[in-house]
C-alpha positions in Angstrom: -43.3 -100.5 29.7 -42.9 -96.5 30.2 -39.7 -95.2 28.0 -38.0 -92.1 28.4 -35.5 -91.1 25.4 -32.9 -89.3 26.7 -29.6 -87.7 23.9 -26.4 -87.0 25.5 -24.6 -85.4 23.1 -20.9 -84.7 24.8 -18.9 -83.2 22.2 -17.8 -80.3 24.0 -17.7 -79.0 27.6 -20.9 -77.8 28.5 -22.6 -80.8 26.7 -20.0 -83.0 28.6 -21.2 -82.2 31.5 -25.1 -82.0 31.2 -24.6 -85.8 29.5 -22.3 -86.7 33.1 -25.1 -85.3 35.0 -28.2 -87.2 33.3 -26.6 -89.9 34.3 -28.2 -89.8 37.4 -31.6 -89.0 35.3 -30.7 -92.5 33.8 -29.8 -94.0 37.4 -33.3 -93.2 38.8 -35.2 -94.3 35.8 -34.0 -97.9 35.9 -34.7 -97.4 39.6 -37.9 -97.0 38.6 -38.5 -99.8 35.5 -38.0 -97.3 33.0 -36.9 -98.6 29.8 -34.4 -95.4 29.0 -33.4 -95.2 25.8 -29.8 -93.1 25.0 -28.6 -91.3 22.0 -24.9 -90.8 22.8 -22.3 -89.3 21.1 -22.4 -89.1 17.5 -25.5 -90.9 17.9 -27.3 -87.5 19.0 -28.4 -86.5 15.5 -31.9 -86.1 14.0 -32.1 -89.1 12.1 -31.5 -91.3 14.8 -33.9 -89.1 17.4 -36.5 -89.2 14.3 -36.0 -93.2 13.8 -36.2 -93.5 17.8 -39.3 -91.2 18.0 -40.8 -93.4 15.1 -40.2 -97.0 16.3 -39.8 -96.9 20.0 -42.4 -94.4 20.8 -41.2 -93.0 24.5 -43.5 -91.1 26.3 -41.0 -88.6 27.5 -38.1 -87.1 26.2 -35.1 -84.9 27.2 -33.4 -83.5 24.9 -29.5 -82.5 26.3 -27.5 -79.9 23.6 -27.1 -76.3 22.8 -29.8 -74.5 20.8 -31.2 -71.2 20.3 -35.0 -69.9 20.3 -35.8 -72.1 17.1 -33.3 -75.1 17.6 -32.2 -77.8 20.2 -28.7 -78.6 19.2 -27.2 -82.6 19.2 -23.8 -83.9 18.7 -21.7 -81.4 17.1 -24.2 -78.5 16.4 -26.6 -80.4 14.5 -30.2 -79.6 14.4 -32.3 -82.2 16.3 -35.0 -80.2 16.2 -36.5 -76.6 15.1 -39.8 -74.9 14.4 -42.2 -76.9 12.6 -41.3 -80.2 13.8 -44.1 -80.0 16.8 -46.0 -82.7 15.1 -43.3 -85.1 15.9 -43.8 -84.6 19.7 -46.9 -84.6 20.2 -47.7 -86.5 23.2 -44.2 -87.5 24.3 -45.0 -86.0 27.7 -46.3 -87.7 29.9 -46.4 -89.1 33.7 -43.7 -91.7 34.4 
């Protein structure tokens, strides 16, 4: 089954309203079979995204949060990930 891993961190404005608005991301996916796999919350942090990457292997991923040009942010500022960590997401794109 095709699996898209999606965070939604919500722990301030901005990211409450990006994580509102995948939820139609989330609506069409299960329109469409796709097992869609959420980090929520507090849940939003790089060991869970890591453990998720490791053991559930999605094919696509959308990472919600803040971030700058060598970070994408999770739940409460945390670093999900930064330079150097391209190894990890290496063919997690791909056609749904």
């Amino acid at each position: 089954m095709k699996k898209v891993l999606i965070t939604l961190p919500n722990h301030d404005i901005a990211t409450y309203y990006i994580s509102s608005w995948s939820k139609e991301i989330i609506k069409e996916a299960e329109k469409r079979n796709i097992s869609t796999l959420k980090l929520e919350g507090n849940k939003a942090n790089r060991k869970n995204l890591i453990s998720f990457l490791e053991k559930q292997d999605p094919g696509f991923i959308i990472l919600n949060g803040h971030g700058d040009e060598n970070s994408i942010y999770g739940y409460k500022e945390e670093v999900l990930i930064k330079v150097g960590d391209e190894e990890m997401l290496r063919n997690k794109l791909s056609t749904l």
